[in-house]
C-alpha positions in Angstrom: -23.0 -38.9 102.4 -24.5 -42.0 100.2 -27.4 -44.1 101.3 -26.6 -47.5 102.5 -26.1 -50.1 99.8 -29.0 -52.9 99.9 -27.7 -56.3 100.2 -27.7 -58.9 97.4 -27.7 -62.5 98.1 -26.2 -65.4 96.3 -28.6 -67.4 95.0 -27.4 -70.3 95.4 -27.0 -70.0 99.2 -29.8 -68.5 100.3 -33.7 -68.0 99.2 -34.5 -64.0 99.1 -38.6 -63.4 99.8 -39.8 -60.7 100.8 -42.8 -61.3 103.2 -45.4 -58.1 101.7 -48.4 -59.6 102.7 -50.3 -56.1 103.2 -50.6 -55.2 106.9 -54.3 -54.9 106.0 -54.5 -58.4 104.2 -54.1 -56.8 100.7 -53.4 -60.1 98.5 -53.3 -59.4 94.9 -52.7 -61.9 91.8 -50.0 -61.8 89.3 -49.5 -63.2 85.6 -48.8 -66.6 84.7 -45.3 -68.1 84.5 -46.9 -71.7 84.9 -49.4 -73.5 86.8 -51.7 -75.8 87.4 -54.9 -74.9 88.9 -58.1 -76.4 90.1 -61.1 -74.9 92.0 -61.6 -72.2 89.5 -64.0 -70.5 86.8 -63.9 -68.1 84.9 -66.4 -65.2 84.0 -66.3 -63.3 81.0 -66.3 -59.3 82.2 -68.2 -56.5 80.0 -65.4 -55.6 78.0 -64.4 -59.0 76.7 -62.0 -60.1 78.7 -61.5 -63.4 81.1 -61.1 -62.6 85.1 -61.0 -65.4 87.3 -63.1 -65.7 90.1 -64.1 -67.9 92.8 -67.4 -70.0 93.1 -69.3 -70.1 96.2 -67.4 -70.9 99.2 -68.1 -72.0 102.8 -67.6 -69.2 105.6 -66.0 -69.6 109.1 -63.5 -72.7 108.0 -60.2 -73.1 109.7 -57.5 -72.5 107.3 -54.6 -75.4 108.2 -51.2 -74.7 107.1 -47.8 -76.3 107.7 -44.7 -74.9 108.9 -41.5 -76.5 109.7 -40.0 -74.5 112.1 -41.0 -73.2 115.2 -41.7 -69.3 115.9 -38.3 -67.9 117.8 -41.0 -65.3 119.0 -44.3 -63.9 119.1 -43.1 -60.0 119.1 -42.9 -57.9 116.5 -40.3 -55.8 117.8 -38.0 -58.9 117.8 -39.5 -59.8 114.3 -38.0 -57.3 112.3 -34.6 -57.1 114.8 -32.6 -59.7 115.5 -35.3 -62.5 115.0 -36.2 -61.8 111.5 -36.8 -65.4 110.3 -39.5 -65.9 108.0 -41.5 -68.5 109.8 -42.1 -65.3 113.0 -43.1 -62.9 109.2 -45.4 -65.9 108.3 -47.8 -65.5 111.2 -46.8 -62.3 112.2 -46.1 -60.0 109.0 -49.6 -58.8 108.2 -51.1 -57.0 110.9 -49.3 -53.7 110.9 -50.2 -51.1 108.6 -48.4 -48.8 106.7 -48.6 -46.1 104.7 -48.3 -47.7 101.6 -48.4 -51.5 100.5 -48.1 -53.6 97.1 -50.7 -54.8 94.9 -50.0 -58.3 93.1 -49.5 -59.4 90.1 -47.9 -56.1 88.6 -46.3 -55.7 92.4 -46.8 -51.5 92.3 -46.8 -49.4 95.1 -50.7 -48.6 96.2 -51.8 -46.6 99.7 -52.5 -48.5 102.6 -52.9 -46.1 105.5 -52.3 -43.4 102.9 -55.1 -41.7 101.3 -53.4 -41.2 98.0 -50.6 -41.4 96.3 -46.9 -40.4 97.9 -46.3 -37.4 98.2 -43.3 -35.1 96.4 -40.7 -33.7 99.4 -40.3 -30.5 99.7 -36.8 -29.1 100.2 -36.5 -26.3 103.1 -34.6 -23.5 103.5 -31.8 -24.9 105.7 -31.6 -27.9 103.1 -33.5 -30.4 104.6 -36.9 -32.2 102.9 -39.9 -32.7 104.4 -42.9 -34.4 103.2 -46.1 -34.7 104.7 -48.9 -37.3 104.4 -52.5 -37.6 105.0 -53.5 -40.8 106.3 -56.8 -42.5 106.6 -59.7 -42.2 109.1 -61.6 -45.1 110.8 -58.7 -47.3 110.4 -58.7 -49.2 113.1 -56.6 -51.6 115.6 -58.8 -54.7 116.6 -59.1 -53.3 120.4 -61.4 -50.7 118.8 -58.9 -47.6 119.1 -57.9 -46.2 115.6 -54.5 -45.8 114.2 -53.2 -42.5 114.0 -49.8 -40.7 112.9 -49.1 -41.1 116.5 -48.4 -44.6 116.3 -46.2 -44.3 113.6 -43.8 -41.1 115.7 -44.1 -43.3 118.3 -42.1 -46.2 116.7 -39.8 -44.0 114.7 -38.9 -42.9 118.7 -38.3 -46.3 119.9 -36.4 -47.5 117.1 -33.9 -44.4 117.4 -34.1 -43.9 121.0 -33.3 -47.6 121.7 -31.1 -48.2 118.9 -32.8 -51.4 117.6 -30.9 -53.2 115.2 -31.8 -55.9 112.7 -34.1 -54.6 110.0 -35.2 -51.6 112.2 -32.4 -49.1 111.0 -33.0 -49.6 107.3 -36.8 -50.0 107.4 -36.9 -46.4 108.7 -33.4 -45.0 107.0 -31.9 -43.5 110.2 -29.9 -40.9 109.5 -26.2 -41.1 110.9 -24.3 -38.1 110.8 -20.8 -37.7 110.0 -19.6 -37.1 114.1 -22.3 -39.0 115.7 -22.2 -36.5 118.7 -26.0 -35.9 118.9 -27.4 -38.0 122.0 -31.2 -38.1 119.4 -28.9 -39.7 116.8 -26.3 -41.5 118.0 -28.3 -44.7 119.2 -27.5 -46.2 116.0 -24.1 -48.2 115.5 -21.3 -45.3 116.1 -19.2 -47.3 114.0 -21.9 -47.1 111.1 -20.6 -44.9 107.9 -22.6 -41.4 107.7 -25.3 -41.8 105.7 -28.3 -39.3 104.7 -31.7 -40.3 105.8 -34.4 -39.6 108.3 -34.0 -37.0 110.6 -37.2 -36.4 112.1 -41.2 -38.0 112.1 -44.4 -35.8 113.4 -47.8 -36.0 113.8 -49.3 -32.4 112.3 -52.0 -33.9 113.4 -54.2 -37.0 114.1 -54.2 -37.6 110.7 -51.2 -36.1 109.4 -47.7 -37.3 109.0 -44.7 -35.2 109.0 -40.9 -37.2 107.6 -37.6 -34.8 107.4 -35.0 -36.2 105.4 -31.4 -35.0 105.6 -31.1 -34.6 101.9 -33.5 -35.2 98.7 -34.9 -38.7 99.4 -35.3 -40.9 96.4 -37.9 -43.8 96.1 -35.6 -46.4 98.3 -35.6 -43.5 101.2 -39.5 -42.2 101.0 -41.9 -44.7 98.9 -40.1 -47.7 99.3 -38.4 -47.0 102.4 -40.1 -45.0 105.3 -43.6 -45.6 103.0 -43.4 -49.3 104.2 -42.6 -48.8 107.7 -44.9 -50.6 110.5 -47.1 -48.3 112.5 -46.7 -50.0 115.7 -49.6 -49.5 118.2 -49.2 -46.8 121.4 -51.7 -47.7 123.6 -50.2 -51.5 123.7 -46.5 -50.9 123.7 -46.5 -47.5 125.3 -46.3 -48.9 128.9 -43.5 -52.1 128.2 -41.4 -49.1 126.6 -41.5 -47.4 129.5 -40.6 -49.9 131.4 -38.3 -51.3 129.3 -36.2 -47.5 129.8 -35.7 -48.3 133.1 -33.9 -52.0 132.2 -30.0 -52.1 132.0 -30.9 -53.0 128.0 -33.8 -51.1 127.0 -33.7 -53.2 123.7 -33.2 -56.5 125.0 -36.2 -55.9 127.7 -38.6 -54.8 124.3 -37.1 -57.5 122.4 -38.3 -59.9 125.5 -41.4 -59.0 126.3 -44.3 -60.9 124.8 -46.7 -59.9 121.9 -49.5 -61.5 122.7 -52.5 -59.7 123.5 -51.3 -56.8 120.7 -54.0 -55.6 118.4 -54.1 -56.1 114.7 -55.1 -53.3 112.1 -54.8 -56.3 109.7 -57.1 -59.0 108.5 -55.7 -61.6 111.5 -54.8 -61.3 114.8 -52.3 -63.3 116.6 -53.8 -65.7 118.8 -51.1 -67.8 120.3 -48.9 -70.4 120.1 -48.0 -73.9 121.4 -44.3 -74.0 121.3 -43.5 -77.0 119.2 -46.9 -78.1 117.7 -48.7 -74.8 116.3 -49.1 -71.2 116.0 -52.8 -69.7 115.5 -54.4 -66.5 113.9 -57.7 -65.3 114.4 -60.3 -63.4 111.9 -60.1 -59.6 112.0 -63.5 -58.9 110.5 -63.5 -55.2 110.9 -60.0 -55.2 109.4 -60.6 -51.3 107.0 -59.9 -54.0 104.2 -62.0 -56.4 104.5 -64.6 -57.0 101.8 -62.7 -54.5 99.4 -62.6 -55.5 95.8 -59.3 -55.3 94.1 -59.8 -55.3 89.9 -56.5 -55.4 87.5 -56.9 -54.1 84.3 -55.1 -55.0 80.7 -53.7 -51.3 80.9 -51.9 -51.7 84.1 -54.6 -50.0 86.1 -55.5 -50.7 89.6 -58.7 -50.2 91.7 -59.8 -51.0 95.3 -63.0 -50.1 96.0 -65.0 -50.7 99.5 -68.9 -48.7 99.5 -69.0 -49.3 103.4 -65.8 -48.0 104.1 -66.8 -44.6 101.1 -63.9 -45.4 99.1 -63.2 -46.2 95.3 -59.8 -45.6 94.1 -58.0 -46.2 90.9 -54.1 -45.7 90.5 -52.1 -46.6 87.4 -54.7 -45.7 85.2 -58.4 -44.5 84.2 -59.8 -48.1 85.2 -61.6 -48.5 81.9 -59.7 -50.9 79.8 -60.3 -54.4 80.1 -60.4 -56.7 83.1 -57.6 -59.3 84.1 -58.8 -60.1 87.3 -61.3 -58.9 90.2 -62.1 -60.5 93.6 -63.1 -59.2 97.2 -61.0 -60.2 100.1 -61.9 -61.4 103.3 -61.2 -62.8 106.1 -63.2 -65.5 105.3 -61.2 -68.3 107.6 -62.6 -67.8 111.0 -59.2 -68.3 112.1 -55.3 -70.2 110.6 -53.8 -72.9 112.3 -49.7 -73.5 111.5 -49.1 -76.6 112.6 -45.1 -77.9 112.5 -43.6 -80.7 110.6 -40.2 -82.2 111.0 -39.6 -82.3 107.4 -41.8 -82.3 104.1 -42.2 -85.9 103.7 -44.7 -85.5 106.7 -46.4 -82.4 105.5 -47.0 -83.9 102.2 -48.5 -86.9 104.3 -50.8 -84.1 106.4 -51.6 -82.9 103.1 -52.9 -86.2 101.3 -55.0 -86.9 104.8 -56.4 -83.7 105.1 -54.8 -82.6 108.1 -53.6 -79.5 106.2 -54.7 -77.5 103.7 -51.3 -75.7 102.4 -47.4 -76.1 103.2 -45.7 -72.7 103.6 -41.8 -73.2 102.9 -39.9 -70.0 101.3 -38.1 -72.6 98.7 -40.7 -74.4 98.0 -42.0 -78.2 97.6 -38.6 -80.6 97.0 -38.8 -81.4 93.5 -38.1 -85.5 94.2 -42.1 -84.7 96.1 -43.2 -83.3 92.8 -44.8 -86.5 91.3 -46.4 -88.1 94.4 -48.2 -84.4 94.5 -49.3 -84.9 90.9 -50.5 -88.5 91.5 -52.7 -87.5 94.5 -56.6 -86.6 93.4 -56.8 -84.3 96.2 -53.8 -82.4 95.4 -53.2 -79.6 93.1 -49.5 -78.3 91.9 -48.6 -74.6 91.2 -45.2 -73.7 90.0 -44.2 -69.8 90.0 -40.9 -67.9 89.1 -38.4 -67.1 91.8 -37.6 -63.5 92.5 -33.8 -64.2 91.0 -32.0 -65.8 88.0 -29.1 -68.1 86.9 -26.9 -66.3 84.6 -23.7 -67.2 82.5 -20.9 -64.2 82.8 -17.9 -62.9 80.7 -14.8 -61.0 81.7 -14.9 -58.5 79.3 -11.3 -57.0 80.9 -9.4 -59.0 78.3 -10.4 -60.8 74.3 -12.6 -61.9 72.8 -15.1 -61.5 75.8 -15.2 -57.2 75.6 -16.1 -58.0 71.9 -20.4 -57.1 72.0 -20.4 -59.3 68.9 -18.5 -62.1 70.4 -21.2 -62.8 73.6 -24.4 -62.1 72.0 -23.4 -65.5 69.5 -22.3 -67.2 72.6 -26.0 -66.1 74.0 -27.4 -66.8 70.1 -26.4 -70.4 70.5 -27.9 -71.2 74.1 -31.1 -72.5 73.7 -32.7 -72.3 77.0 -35.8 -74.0 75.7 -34.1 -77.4 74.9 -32.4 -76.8 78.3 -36.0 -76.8 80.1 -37.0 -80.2 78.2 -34.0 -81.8 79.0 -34.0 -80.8 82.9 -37.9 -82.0 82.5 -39.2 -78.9 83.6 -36.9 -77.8 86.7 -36.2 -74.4 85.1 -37.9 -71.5 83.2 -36.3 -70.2 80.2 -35.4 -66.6 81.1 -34.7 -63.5 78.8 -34.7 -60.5 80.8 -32.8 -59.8 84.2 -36.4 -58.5 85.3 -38.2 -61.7 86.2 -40.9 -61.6 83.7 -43.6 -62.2 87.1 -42.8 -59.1 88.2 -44.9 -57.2 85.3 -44.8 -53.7 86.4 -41.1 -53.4 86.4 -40.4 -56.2 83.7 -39.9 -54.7 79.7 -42.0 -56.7 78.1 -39.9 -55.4 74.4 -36.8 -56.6 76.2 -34.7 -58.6 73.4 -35.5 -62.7 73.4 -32.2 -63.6 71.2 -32.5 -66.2 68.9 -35.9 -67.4 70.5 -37.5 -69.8 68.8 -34.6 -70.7 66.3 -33.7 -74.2 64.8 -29.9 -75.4 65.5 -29.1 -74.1 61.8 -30.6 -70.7 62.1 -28.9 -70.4 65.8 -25.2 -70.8 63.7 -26.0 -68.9 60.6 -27.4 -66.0 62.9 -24.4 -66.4 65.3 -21.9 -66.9 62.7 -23.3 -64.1 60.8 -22.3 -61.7 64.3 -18.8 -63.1 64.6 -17.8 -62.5 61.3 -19.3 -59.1 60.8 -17.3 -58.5 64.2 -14.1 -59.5 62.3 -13.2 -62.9 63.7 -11.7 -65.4 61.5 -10.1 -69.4 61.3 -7.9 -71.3 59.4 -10.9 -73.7 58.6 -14.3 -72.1 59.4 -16.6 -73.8 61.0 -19.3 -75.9 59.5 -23.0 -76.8 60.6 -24.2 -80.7 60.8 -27.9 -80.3 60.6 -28.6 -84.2 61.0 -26.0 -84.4 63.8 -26.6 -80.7 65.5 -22.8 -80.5 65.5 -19.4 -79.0 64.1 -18.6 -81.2 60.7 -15.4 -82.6 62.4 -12.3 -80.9 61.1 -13.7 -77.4 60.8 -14.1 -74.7 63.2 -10.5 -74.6 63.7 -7.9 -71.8 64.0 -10.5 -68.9 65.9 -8.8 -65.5 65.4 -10.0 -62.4 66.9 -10.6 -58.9 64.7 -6.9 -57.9 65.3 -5.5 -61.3 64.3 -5.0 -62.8 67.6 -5.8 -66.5 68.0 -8.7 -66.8 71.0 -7.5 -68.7 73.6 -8.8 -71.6 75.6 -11.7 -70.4 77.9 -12.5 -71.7 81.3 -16.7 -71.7 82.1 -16.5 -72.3 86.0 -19.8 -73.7 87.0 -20.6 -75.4 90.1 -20.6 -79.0 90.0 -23.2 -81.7 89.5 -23.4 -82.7 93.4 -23.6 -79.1 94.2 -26.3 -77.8 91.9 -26.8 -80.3 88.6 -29.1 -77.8 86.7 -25.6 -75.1 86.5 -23.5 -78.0 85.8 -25.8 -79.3 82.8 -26.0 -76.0 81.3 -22.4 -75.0 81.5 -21.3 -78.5 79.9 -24.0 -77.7 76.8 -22.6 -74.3 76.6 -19.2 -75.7 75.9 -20.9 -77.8 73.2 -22.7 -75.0 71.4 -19.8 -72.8 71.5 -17.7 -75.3 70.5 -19.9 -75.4 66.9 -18.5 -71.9 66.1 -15.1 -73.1 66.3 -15.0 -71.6 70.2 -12.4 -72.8 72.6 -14.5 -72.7 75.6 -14.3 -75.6 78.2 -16.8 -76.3 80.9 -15.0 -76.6 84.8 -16.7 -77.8 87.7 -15.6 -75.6 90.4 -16.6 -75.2 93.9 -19.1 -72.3 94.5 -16.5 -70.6 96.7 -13.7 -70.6 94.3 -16.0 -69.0 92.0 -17.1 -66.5 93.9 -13.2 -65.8 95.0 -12.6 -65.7 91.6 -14.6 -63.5 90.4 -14.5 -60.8 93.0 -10.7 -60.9 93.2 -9.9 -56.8 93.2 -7.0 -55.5 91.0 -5.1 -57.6 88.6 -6.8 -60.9 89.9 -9.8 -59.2 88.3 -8.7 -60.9 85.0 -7.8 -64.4 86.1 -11.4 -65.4 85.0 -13.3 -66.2 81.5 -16.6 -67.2 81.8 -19.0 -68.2 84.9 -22.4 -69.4 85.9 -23.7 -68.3 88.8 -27.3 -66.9 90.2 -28.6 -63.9 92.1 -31.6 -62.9 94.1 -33.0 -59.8 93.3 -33.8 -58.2 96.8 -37.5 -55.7 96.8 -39.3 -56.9 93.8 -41.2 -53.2 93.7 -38.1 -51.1 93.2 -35.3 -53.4 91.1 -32.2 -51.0 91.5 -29.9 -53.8 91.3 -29.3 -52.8 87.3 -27.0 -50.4 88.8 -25.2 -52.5 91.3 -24.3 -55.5 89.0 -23.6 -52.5 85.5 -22.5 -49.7 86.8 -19.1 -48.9 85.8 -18.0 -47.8 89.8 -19.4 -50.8 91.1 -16.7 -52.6 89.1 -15.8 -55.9 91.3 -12.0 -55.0 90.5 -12.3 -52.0 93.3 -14.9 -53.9 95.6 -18.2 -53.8 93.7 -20.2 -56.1 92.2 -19.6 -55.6 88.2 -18.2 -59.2 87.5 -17.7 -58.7 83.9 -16.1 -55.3 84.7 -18.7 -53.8 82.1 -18.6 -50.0 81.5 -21.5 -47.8 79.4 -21.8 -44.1 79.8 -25.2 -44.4 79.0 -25.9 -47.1 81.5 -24.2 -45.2 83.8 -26.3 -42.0 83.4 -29.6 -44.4 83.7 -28.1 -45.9 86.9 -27.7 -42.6 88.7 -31.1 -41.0 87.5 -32.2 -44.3 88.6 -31.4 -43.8 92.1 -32.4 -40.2 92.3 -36.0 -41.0 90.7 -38.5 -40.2 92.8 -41.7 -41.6 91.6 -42.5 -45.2 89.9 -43.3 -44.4 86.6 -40.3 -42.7 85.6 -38.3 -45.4 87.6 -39.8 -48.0 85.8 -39.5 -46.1 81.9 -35.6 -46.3 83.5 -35.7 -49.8 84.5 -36.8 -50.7 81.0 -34.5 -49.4 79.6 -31.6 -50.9 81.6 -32.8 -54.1 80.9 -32.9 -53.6 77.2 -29.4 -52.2 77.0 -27.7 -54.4 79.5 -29.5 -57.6 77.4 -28.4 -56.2 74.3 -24.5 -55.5 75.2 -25.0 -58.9 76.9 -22.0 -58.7 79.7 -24.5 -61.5 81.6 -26.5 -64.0 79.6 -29.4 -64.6 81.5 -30.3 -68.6 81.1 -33.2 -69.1 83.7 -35.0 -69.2 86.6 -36.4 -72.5 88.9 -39.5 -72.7 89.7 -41.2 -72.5 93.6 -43.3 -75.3 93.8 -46.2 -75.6 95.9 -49.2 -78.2 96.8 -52.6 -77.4 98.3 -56.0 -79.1 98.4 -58.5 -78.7 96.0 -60.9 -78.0 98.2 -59.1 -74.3 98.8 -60.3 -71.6 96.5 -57.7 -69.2 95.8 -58.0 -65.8 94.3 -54.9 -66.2 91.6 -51.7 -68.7 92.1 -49.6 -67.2 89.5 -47.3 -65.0 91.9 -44.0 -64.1 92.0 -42.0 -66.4 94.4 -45.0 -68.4 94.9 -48.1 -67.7 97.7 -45.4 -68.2 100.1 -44.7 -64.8 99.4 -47.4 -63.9 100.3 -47.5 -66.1 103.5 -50.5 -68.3 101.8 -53.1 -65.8 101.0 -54.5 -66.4 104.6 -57.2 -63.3 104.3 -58.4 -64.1 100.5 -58.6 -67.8 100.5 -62.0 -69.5 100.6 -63.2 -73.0 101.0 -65.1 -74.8 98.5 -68.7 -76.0 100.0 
């Protein structure tokens, strides 16, 4: 039995967030990509180093925000089933706990409701694993009763027991055996493959939780997996469960009933909702977070650290080295009002007037808004890597493309940092698959070809790799410096190392109607291939076609050269997809996704230890080394990311804006975001 495969979504159709605002309000700051900030100083720490902190700020403000669509529901139940739309996560996603959470910038796994670090499974005699968790006392839900390993049984048992779909399954990893003849286990789709997973989930105690897995889980099943599921809270649900039994649908009744009046264990609670006009949160101030100080050291260390609540923790680290950035949450809104906009003409309007204070949209301000932000006084303008990247392919089923030589001078020649000038700023130059925001995971030592190169020392460098590889012409190609061009009647004749003249080469790119920043690079491509004598030609090609293209199974496999296309990168805290886009058996020829049909023992071996790693740090030493090696052999050229963009008023204070996918991610910062006096 395998684990289900995590779904990857095309860029280009879709935005990929993940909403990890901690239940408990845990907003955390990242490391630039770039921004522009206002409302901020800076304060030198002991050690040396600059952490940015907030001035003074005003208590008890109303944090205004604007959404653009309405919520489809006000239950959480219904949230993460079958009404999983990110403007429901935006007000509702943060006041469940779990037992772990992340901490921003370097997006690592930290407790929550955990009072360390995970735990290892166990494996028992009859083959199963166990592992058992201690979890916090005196956290509490904001009707005064305190969470316990209860709640968490309790909505492992509903999930199961009432087969709830959507994001439900996954977020616990059910376990579905091979006959699903077991009335406990069968609530799940029948039809569903067998899969290893979670068995069982007891309380030991108050204070204690107990999770069986089928078989040895890695970090996807237990840290990442089970770790982040919602403790939902008995003494609300407990009595519309039982009544929703009784209904024809026990699931459709649950999924019905309303949330409001549920208790938080986070920083807000949800307060309502005028269908149509506005949502509204409430403070939580006796949230367990509140008033914890988070500091992020040089050395990757993390501490969060709370005197009235007894606790000081550092993970990561010793906590010694020097500070990057320290600042004690909140609440410090008295309450957040989402207010809804038809479209973001008449946020940015609400914005200028002060009507609102932030605009939450998962892509991000429209770039044709970008200068009327930048013209307002009252407006600031933060721009942050997306959680994905734009990438030019190679088949490397068939010459020149399986020649390693051959696509790291294709990838010499690209230079992504003229690309960014000319596109006058819509993308960010990008070297690693890993976006670079995402600093625990991304390999800082990953290789940055031909960086920083002039036009000549892009073609000698490039040149130097082709012909080393063996490739010859009839006239070899010659450099114009004055022109940045081929001296016209060279470059001709291109032979591969076993004498075989290199064909004409398709690059299918979308077109300029359908996404002008592919279309630009694919027809420069073209150009600086071309000035090694390259017969590559750029296509504009319909998104579809491409994508039939280049999944075509079997022989079809091969009826591609070169493409440009974009993916989103799924959980930023665990980056597995190395093995779904490199893996040899993933090869798109027999249904995967391995485009380029690349195959690497090595890579291979990484990918599977990968996947059975089970802690962070020897994931991530993995992960590095992925990234290194896939960059090297080159099968993808990574080219770039585009920027989220996003406008608030300078009179918000906000911890850090330099975030992964923007604050939207982070649904705003509602809990850490203060208010200048």
């Amino acid at each position: 039995m395998t684990q289900p495969r995590k779904l990857w979504t095309w860029l280009a159709v879709i935005a990929v967030f993940a909403l990890i605002a901690a239940a408990c309000g845990q907003g955390t700051p990242t490391e630039t990509t770039t921004s522009t900030t206002a409302a901020q100083s800076s304060t030198t720490t002991t050690e040396g180093s600059t952490a940015t902190t907030a001035p003074p700020a005003a208590q008890g403000f109303t944090y205004k925000m604007g959404i653009f669509n309405d919520l489809t529901t006000d239950n959480y139940w219904a949230y993460i089933g079958p009404e999983s739309e990110v403007w429901n996560g935006y007000v509702l996603g943060s006041q469940h706990p779990a037992l772990f959470t992340l901490a921003y910038p370097n997006i690592i796994h930290v407790p929550d409701l955990a009072t360390g670090a995970a735990n290892t499974p166990e494996e028992q005699a009859d083959g199963t694993w166990t592992v058992t968790q201690e979890i916090r006392k005196g956290y509490m839900w904001s009707d005064g009763t305190e969470v316990t390993a209860n709640d968490l049984v309790f909505t492992y048992n509903v999930v199961k027991d009432f087969g709830l779909g959507g994001n439900w399954p996954s977020t616990f990893n059910l376990y579905v055996p091979e006959t699903p003849d077991d009335p406990a286990t069968t609530d799940v789709d029948e039809s569903a493959p067998a899969r290893d997973g979670v068995t069982n989930i007891e309380a030991v105690d108050d204070y204690t939780v107990k999770v069986t897995f089928s078989a040895q889980p890695g970090i996807s099943m237990w840290q990442n997996g089970i770790g982040f599921a919602p403790f939902m809270p008995e003494q609300f649900w407990g009595p519309i469960v039982d009544e929703a039994k009784n209904s024809d649908d026990p699931a459709a009744a649950l999924y019905a009933a309303s949330g409001e009046g549920e208790p938080s264990a986070g920083g807000l609670i949800y307060a309502g909702r005028e269908p149509g006009a506005f949502a509204k949160n409430v403070a939580n101030q006796d949230a367990y977070y509140a008033g914890t100080t988070y500091t992020f050291y040089a050395d990757g260390s993390f501490r969060q650290a709370n005197a009235d609540k007894g606790f000081d923790e550092v993970y990561y680290g010793d906590g010694t080295g020097d500070v990057t950035l320290e600042y004690t949450d909140g609440p410090y809104a008295k309450d957040v009002l989402y207010s809804i906009y038809g479209d973001q003409n008449a946020a940015l309007l609400a914005l200028k007037s002060g009507e609102i204070d932030f605009m939450l949209t998962p892509l991000g301000l429209q770039s044709g808004l970008k200068q009327e932000v930048l013209d307002s006084p009252d407006l600031s303008l933060i721009a942050n890597g997306s959680n994905g990247f734009r990438y030019l392919a190679f088949n490397m089923r068939k010459s020149p493309m399986n020649i390693r030589e051959f696509r790291r001078a294709v990838g010499c020649m690209i230079d992504k940092e003229f690309l960014q000038q000319l596109l006058q700023g819509a993308i960010i130059p990008a070297y690693s698959l890993v976006p670079a925001a995402n600093t625990f995971w991304a390999n800082p030592n990953t290789e940055q070809l031909c960086k920083g190169l002039s036009g000549q020392e892009r073609f000698d460098t490039a040149m130097g790799m082709l012909k080393d590889a063996g490739f010859t012409w009839d006239v070899e190609p010659q450099y114009d410096a004055d022109f940045a061009s081929l001296v016209p009647g060279t470059g001709t004749g291109m032979k591969d190392p076993d004498g075989n003249p290199v064909p004409e080469m398709e690059i299918l790119a979308p077109g300029a109607g359908y996404d002008p920043l592919r279309s630009t690079a694919s027809i420069w491509i073209e150009q600086w291939a071309g000035q090694l004598g390259i017969p590559a030609k750029a296509v504009p090609t319909s998104f579809s076609v491409i994508v039939d293209k280049v999944f075509a199974e079997g022989e079809a496999a091969k009826d591609w050269d070169w493409y440009i296309l974009g993916w989103g990168l799924g959980d930023p805290s665990f980056p597995d997809f190395h093995e779904a886009f490199f893996a040899s058996w993933q090869d798109s020829a027999e249904g995967g996704f391995n485009t380029p049909g690349y195959s690497d023992p090595q890579v291979d071996e990484w990918a599977q230890d990968l996947l059975a790693a089970t802690d962070v740090n020897t994931a991530r030493d993995i992960v590095h080394k992925l990234d290194a090696k896939i960059v090297e052999d080159a099968p993808y050229v990574v080219l770039f990311q585009t920027p989220v963009l996003e406008a608030y008023r300078n009179t918000l204070i906000f911890p850090f804006t330099d975030t992964l996918d923007g604050l939207q991610n982070l649904s705003g910062l509602p809990t850490s975001v203060q208010m200048q006096q």
